[in-house]
N, C-alpha and C positions, 0 to 999 in steps of 0.2 A: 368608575371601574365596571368592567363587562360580568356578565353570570359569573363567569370561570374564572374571574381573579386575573387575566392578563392583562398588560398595561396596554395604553393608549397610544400607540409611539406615531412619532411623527417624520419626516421625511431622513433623518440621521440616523432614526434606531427601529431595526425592525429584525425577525428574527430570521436566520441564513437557512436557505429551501435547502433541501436534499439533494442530492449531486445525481441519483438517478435519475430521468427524464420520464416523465407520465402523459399518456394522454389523455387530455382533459377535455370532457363536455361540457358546453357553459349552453343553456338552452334560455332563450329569454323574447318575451312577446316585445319588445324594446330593441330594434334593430335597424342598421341601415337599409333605407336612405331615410329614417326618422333622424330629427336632429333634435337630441336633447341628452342630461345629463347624464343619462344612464348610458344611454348609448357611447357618449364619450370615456366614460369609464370604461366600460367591458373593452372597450377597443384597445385602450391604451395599457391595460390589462394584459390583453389578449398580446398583443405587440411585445411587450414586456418576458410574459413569459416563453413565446417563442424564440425570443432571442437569449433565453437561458437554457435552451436545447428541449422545452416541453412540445408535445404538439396538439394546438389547440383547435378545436373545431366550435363554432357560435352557430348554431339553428335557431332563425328568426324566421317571422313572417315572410321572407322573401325566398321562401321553399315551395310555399302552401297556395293555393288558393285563400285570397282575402278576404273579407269585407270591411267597408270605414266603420269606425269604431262611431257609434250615433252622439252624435252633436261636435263632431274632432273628425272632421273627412283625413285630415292629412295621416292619420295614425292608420293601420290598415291593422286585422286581427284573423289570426289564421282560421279558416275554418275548416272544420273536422277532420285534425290534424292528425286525428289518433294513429292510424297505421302505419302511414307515410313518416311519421314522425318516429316509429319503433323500427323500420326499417331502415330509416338513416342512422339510428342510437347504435341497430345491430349491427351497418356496416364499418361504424365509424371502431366498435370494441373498447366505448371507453375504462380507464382506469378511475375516473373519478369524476362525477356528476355534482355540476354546480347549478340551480333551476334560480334564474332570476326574478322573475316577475310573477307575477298571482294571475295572470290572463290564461285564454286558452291555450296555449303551448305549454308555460308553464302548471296547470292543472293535468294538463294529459302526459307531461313529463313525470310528475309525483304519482299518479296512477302507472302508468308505466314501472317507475323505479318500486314500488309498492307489489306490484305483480312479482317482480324479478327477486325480490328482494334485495335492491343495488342500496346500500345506504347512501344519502345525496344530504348536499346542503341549499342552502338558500339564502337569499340578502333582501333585506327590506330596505327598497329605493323612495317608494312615494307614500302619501300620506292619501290612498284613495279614501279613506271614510271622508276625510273633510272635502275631497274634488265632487264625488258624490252628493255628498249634501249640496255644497254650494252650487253645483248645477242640478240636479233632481230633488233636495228634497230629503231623498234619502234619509231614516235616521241612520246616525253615525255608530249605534251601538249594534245594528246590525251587520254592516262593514266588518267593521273591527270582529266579529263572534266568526266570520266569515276568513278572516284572514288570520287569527289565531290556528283556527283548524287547517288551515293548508301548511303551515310553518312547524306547527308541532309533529309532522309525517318527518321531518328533515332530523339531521344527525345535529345541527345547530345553524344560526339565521347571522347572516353578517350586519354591520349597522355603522352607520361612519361615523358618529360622535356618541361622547357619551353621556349627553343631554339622550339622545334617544334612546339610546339602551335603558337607562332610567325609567327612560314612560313605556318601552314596549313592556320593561319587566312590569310595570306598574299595574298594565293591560294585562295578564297575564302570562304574555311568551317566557318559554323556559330557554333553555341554552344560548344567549343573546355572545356573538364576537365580535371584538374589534377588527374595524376594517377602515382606515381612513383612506382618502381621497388625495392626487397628485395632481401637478398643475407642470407642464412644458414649461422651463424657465429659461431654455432661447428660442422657442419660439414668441411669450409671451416676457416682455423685457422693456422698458423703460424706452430703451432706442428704437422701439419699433413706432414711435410718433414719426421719425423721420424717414420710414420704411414705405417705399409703393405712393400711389396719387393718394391725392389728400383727399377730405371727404368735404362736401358743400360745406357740413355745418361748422366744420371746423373754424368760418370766417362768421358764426355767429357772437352776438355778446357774450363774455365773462362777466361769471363762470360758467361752465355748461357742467350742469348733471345729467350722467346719465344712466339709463336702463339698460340693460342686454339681456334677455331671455324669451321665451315662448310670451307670444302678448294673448294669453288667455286669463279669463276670470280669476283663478286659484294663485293666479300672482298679483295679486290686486295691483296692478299697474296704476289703476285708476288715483286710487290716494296718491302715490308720488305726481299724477301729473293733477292735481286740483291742490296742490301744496301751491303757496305765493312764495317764492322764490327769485334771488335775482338772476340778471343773467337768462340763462337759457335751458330747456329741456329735449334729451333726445333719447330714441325709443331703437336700440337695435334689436333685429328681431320680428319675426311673422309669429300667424297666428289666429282664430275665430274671432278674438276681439278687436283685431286692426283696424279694421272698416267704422266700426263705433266710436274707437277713441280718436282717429282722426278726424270725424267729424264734429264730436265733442269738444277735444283740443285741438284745433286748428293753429295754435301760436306753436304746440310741439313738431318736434321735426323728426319724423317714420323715415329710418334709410331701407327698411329690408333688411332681408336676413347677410349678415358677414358671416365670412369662415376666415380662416389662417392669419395670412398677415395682416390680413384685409382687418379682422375683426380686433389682433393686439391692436393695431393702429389706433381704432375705436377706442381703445382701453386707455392708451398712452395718452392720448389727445385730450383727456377730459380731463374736468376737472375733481371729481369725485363720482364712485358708481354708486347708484342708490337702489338698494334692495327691500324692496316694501312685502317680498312675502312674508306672510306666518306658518304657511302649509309646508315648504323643501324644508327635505331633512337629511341639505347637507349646503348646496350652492357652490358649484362649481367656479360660475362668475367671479362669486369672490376672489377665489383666490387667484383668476387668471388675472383681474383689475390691481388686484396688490403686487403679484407679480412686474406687471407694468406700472408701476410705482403710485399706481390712482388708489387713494383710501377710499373707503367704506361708508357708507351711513346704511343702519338698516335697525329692525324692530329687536330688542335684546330678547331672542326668539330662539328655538335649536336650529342650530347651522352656522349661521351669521354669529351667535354667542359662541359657539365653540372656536371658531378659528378666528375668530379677534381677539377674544378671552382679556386680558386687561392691556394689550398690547399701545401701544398708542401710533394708531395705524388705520384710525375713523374714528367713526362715534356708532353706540346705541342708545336709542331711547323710543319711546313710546310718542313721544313727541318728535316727530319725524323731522318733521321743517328744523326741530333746534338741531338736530342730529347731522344734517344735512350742513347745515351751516356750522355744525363745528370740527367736522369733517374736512372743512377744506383745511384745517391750520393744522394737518396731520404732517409728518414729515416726509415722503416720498422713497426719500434712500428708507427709512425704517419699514416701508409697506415692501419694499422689494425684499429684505433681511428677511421679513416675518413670513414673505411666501416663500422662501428659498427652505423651509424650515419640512415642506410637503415637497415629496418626489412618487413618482409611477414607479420606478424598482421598489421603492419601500412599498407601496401598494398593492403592488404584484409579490411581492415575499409573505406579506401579511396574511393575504388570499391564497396560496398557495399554501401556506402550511396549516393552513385553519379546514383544507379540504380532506374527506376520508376516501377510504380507497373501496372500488366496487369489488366485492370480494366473490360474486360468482356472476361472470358475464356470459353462461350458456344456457338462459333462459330463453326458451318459443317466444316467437317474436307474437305480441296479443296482433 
């Protein structure tokens, strides 16, 4: 259960937006043409609530001049966004400011809304103390001291399960919401094995496990593919680790990044997805692979533990290879049942009513 006492609902129960129409600021250093979790969500988000008559505006790094975020060329990070970034806030008027991400955009969004006095919320997506450490070093209690204070400026902080609300509250954050996560359930669908060209691997040995996510460090990709397994391994998905682990696992098979059908395809065709992070704190994957009736194996970790929960729809364990292999004798029709259970309107209602309204937008633009 979240700070506030609201429940957890999931794709059938969510609470009914307000018939007025707002327009919404969502500001987040996590934007197209990055491709990753977050991004998927705000999008589909975003999509959602303009077709419930809101109008939404997303200011990402593809406003600003950039630079590559150091050791992640592909991520770019706005630089010295400050004015440019109060001049679109002022053109756009919004009624209600959503700051996603803790990067430069959103730090000069929270100064901004803090000038103005715009009350704003926030959503905590990734688990940068532990990406931090495990590429720099970093201690993690420095992180964490660092991102309590940018969250505690916010009127309340969204969080998709409530395994993390748990540890953010634990960590100190006060006003923690629920906000859970939706999965396309025809784009992403059982029949989409039989959708579009087939993929090479598809004519590899059963069973095939597979990956699909960013192939960098913080998803330890590495332990799933140094597991002995039968059958076969494949890795959808780019990344700064790509080049390493191919040359490392030579027997696994890198397709590159898929999108749409391209990427169900990938999902239906397997035989199981294996999710070896401990850091996502939430995993999208998942529930696109259930959707398309592939069960789960992964670490009984926050993300992967909340949307399995005791379903019998994969395995968790700590012991991965057993997880992996008990994973296949899941039932298929039940992974598609248990995804159908998450929707984008319920996600977009939940987000919508959890935001406050900017109550004086005739602040000097700083």
């Amino acid at each position: 259960m979240p700070a506030d006492g609201a429940p957890w609902g999931l794709g059938g129960v969510a609470p009914t937006a307000p018939a007025a129409p707002w327009r919404i600021l969502v500001v987040s250093d996590a934007w197209v043409p990055q491709v990753n979790g977050v991004v998927r969500t705000l999008a589909a988000v975003a999509d959602e609530l303009r077709r419930a008559g809101d109008v939404v505006e997303v200011i990402g790094p593809d406003r600003f001049a950039t630079l590559p975020m150091p050791g992640y060329a592909e991520i770019r990070l706005a630089l010295a966004p400050r004015r440019r970034l109060a001049r679109l806030a002022d053109a756009f008027r919004p009624e209600a400011v959503h700051i996603a991400t803790e990067g430069p955009l959103g730090w000069a969004m929270r100064a901004l809304c803090r000038r103005r006095g715009w009350p704003f919320t926030t959503s905590f997506h990734t688990r940068f103390p532990d990406y931090l450490h495990a590429r720099t070093g970093i201690p993690r209690a420095w992180s964490w001291a660092l991102l309590r204070r940018f969250h505690a400026a916010g009127a309340g902080t969204f969080c998709a399960t409530p395994s993390l609300a748990g540890e953010l509250a634990e960590r100190g954050f006060g006003r923690v919401l629920p906000w859970s996560r939706g999965v396309d359930l025809d784009l992403f669908h059982p029949d989409a094995a039989g959708r579009g060209p087939a993929e090479a691997w598809e004519a590899l040995p059963r069973p095939v496990f597979l990956h699909v996510g960013r192939v960098a460090v913080e998803k330890n990709i590495e332990s799933f593919l140094a597991l002995d397994l039968p059958g076969s391994k494949v890795v959808v998905g780019d990344g700064p680790q790509r080049a390493a682990l191919m040359r490392r696992f030579p027997a696994a098979h890198f397709t590159g990044w898929r999108g749409g059908a391209a990427l169900a395809r990938c999902y239906a065709a397997a035989d199981a997805l294996v999710f070896p992070s401990r850091t996502d704190t939430f995993g999208l994957v998942v529930l696109e692979a259930l959707a398309c009736g592939t069960p789960v194996a992964a670490h009984p970790v926050p993300g992967p533990r909340d949307i399995l929960g005791d379903a019998p729809v994969g395995a968790l364990g700590e012991d991965l290879r057993a997880a992996c292999l008990r994973a296949l004798s899941a039932d298929r029709a039940a992974c598609r049942a248990h995804a159908a259970r998450f929707s984008w309107a319920a996600c977009a209602r939940r987000f919508r009513d959890s935001l406050v309204g900017v109550a004086d937008r005739d602040g000097a633009a700083g």
